[in-house]
C-alpha beads as a LAMMPS data file, in Angstrom:
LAMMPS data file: protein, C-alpha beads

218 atoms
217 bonds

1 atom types
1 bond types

-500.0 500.0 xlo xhi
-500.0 500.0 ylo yhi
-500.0 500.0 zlo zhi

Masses

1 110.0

Atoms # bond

1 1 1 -41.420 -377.299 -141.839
2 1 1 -40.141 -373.911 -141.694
3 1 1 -41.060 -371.330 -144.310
4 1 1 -38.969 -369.706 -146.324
5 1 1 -39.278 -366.160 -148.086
6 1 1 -36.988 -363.795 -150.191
7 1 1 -37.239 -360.213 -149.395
8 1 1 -35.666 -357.254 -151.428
9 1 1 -35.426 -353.743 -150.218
10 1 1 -35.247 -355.287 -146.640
11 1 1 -32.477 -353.226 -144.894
12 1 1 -35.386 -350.679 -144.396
13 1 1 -38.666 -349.227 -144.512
14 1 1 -41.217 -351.781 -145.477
15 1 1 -39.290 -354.317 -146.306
16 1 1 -37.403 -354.429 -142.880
17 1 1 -40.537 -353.898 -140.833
18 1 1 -41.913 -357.060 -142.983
19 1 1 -38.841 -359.272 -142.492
20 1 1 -39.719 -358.535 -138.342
21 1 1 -42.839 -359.818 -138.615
22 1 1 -42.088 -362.675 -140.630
23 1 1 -39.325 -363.502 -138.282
24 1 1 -41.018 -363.251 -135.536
25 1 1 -42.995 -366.007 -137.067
26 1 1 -40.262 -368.274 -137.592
27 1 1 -39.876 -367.830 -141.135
28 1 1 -36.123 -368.412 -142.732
29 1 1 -35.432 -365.249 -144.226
30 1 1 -32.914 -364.470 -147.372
31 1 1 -32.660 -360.297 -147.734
32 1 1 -31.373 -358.270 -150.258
33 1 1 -30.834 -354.438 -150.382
34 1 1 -28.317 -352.335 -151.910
35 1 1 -26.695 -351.024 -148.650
36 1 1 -24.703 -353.604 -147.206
37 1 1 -23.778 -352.672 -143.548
38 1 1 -27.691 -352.043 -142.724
39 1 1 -28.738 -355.153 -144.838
40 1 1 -26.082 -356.724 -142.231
41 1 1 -27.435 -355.120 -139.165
42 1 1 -30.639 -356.309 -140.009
43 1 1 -29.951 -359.671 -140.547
44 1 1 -27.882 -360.299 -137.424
45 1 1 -31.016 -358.680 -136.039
46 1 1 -33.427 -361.570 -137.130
47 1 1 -31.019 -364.580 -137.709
48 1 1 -31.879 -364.309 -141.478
49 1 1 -29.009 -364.503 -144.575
50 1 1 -27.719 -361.441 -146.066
51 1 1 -27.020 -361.275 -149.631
52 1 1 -26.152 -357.749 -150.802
53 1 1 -26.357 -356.168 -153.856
54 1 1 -28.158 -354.252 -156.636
55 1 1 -31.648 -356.410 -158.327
56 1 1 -31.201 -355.525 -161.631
57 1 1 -27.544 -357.393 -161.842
58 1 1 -28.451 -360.965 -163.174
59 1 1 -25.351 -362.630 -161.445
60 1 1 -27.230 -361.034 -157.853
61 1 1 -30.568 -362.828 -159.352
62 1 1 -28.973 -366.102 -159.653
63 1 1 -27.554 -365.822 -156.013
64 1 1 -30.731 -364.648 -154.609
65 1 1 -32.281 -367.820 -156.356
66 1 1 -29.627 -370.210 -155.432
67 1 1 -29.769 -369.058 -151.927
68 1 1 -33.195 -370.144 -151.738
69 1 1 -33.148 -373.619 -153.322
70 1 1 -36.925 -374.100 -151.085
71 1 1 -39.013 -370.943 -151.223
72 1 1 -42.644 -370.069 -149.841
73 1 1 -42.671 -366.204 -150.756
74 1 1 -40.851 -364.063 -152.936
75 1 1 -41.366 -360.217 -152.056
76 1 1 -39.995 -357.710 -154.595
77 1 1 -40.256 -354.138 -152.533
78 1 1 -36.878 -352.957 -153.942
79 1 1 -37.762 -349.578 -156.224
80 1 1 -36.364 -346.486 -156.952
81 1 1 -37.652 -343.644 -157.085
82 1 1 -36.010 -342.174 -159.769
83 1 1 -34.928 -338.236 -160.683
84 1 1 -35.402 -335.966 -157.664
85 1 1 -37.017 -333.249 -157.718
86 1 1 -39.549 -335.217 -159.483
87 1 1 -39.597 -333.637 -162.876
88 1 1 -42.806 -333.435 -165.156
89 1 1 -42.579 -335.788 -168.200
90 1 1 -42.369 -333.328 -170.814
91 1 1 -38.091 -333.110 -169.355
92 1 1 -38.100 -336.696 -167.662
93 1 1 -34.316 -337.314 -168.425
94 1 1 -35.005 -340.801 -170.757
95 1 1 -31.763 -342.806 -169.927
96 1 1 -32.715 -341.865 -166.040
97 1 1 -36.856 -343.377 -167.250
98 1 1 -34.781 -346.540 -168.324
99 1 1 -32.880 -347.478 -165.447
100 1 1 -36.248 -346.919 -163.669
101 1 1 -37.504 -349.432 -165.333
102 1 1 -34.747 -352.030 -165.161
103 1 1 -34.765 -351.894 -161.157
104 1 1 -38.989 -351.826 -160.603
105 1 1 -40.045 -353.599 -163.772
106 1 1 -37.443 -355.577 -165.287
107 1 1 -35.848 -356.840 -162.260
108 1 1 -38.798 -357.972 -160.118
109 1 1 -39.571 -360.389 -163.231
110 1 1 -36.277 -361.664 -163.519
111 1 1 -36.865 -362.528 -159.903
112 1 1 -39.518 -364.242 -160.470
113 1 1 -38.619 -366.228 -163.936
114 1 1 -35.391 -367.073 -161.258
115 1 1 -37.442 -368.448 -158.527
116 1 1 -40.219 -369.697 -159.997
117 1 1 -39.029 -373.435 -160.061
118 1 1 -39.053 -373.146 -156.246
119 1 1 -42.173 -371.210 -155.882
120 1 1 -44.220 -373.949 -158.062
121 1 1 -43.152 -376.555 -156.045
122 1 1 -44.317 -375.068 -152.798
123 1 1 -47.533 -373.392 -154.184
124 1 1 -45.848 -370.317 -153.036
125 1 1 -46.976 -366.349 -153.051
126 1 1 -45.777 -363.260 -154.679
127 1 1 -46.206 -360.192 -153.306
128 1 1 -44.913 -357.237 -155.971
129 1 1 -45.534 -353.272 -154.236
130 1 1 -46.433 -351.320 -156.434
131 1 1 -48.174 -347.808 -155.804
132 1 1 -51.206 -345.499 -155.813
133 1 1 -48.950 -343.136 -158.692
134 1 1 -49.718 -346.879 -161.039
135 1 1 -53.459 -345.437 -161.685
136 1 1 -53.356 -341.922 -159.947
137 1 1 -52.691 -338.677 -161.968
138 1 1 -50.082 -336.948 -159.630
139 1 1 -47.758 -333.821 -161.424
140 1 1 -44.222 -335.253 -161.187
141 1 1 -44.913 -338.736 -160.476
142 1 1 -45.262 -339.842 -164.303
143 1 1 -41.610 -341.867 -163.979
144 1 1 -42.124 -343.742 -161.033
145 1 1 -46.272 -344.330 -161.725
146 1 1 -45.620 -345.669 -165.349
147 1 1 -43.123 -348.005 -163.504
148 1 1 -45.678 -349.035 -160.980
149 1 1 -48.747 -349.521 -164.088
150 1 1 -45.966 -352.042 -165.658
151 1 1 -45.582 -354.174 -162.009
152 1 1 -49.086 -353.918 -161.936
153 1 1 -50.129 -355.582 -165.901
154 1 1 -47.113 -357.950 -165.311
155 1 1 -48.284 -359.049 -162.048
156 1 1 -52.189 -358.966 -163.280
157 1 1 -51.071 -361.426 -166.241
158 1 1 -48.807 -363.695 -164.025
159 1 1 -51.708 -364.338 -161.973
160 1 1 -53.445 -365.461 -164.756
161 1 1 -50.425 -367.653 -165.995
162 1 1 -49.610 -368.949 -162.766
163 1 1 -52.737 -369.927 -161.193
164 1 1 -51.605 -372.904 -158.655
165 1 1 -49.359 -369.572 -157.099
166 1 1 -50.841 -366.620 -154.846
167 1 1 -49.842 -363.573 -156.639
168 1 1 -50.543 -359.972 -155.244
169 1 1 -49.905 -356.503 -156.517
170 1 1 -49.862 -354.486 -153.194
171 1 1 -51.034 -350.740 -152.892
172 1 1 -49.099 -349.730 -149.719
173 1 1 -50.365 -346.396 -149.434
174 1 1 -47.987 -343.750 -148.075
175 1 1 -45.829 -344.737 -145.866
176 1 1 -43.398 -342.693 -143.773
177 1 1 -40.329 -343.539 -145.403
178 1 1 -36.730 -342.369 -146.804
179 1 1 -38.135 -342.962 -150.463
180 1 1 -41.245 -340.414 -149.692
181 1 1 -38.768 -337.759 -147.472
182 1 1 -36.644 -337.510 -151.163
183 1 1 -40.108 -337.166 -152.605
184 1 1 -42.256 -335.033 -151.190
185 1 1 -39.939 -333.697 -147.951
186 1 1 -39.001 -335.527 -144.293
187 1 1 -42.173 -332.702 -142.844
188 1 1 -44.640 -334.034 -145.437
189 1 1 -43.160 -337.780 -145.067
190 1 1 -43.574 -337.749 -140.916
191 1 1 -46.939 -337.294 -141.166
192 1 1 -47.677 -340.974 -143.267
193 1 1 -48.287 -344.411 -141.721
194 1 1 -45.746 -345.923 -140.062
195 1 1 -44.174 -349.263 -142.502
196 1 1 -44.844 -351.363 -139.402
197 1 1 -48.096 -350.856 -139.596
198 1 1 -48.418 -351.426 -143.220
199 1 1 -46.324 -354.879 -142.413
200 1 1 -48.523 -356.269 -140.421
201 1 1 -51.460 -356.178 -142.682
202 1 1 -48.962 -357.344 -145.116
203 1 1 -48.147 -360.408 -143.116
204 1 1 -52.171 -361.081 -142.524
205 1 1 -52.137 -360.810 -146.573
206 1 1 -49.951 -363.291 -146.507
207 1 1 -51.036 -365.742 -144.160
208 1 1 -54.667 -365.774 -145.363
209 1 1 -53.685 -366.585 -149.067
210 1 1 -56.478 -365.111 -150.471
211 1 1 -56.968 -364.986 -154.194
212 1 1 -54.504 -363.150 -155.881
213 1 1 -55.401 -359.928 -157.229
214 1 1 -54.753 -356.430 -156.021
215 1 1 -54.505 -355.731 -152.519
216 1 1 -54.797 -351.725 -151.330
217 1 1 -53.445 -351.325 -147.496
218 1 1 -54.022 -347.342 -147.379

Bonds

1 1 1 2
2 1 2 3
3 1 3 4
4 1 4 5
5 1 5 6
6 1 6 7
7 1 7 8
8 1 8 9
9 1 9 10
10 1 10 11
11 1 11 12
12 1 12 13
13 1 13 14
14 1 14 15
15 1 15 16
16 1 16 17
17 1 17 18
18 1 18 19
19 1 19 20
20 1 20 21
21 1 21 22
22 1 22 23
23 1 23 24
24 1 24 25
25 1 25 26
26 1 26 27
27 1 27 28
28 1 28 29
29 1 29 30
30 1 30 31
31 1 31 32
32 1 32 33
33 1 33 34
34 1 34 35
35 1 35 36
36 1 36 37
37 1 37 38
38 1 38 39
39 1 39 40
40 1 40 41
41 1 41 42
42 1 42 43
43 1 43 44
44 1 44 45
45 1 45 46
46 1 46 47
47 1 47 48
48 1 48 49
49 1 49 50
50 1 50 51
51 1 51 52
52 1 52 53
53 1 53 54
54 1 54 55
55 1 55 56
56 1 56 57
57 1 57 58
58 1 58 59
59 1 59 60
60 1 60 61
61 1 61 62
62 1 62 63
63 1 63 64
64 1 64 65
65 1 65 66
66 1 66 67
67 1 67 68
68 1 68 69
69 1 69 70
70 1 70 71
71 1 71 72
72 1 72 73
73 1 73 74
74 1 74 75
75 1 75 76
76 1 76 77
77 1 77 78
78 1 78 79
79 1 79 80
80 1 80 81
81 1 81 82
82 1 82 83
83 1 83 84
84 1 84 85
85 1 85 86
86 1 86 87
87 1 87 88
88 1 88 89
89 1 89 90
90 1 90 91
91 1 91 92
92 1 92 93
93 1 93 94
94 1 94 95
95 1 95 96
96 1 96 97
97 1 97 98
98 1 98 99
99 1 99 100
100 1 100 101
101 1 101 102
102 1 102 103
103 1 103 104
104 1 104 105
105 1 105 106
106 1 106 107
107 1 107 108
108 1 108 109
109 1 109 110
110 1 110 111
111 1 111 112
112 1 112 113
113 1 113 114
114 1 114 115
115 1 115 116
116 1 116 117
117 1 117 118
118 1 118 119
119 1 119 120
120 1 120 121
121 1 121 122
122 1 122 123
123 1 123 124
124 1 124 125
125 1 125 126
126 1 126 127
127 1 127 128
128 1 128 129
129 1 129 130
130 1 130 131
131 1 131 132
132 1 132 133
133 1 133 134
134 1 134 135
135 1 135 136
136 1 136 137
137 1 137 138
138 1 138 139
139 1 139 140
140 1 140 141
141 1 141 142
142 1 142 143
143 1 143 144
144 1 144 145
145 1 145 146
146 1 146 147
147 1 147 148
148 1 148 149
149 1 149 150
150 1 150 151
151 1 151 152
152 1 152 153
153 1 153 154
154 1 154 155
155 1 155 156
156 1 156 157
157 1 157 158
158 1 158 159
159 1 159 160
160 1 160 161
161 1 161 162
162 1 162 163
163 1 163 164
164 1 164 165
165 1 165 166
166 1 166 167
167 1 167 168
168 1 168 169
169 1 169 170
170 1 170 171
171 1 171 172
172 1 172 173
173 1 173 174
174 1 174 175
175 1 175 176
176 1 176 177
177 1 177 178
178 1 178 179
179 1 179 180
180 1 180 181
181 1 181 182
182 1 182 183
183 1 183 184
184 1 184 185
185 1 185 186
186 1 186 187
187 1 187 188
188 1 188 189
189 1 189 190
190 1 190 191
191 1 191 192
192 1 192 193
193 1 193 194
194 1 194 195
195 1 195 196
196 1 196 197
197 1 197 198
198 1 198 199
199 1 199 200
200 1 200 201
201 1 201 202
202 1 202 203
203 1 203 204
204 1 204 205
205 1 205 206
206 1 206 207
207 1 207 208
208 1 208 209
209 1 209 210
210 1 210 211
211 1 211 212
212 1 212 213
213 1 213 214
214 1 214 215
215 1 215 216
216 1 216 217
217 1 217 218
């Protein structure tokens, strides 16, 4: 029987680099990204269904859901960054701190209240990304960190609540990516891991089904 897994944030980066490896596997693949024409490319890529459009939109929820009446693995990699240059917290701009945390907090659990029918059937995983900014004290990262310490409790307690599923909380690390270019610069950004390689200890992760917990791929 074929597994099947929901991936957000897929038309790049991690996310994309996971949905190869997964493919490569054999797994049935439903991604999601904001970006439709490389969400498309990428799909036609690995025979997997695109569905485009924005995670914190509850009508995109119920298609992502619907899509995948049978699911194995949710991933919930979509995140934003938030205001760039990243600005200390004593100016964060607190509508900008709110739609931060509908599309990493708030949206990853309506994911998961959505597909969580599906995932208790199959005694599927979860694999939430969060960061190293969730627990680390790093000048201009206070947005996107207290974002990342929510994803973190939320997944920590959903473990808890959910114990027949495999739930992780994944520490990537940094990875050379688009999201750490707007961050921190594309000279800075070139010199991180390459998401590939950070995929394919993800796709060990999830293969070995250990525990769930917190998992740190730096």
């Amino acid at each position: 029987m074929t597994n099947t897994a929901i991936i957000t944030g897929a038309s790049r980066g991690l996310g994309l680099a996971l949905a190869r490896s997964l493919a490569g596997a054999g797994w049935n693949l439903v991604l999601t990204a904001r970006g439709s024409d490389d969400l498309e490319r990428a799909a036609d890529e690995l025979g997997a269904t695109a569905i485009p459009g924005d995670v914190t939109d509850p009508a995109h929820v119920r298609r992502l859901a619907e899509a995948a009446p049978e699911l194995d693995l949710l991933v919930n990699n979509a995140s934003d960054l938030g205001v760039t240059p990243l600005p200390p917290l004593s100016i964060y701009p607190l509508d900008a701190f709110r739609a931060l945390l509908e599309t990493n907090v708030t949206a990853p659990l309506a994911l998961v209240q959505a597909t969580l029918p599906a995932l208790r059937a199959s005694r599927g995983s979860i694999v939430n990304i969060t960061s190293d900014a969730a627990t680390g004290a790093y000048e201009g990262w206070g947005g996107y960190g207290a974002t990342k310490a929510a994803l973190e409790q939320l997944s920590n307690v959903l473990s808890a609540e959910e114990p027949e599923l495999r739930v992780w909380w994944v520490d990537p690390g940094e990875m050379n990516t688009r999201m750490l270019a707007d961050a921190v610069g594309e000279e800075d950004a070139s010199a991180a891991t390459d998401p590939a390689k950070v995929a394919a200890a993800l796709y060990d992760l999830v293969g070995s089904r250990p525990a769930s917990g917190k998992v740190s791929l730096q």
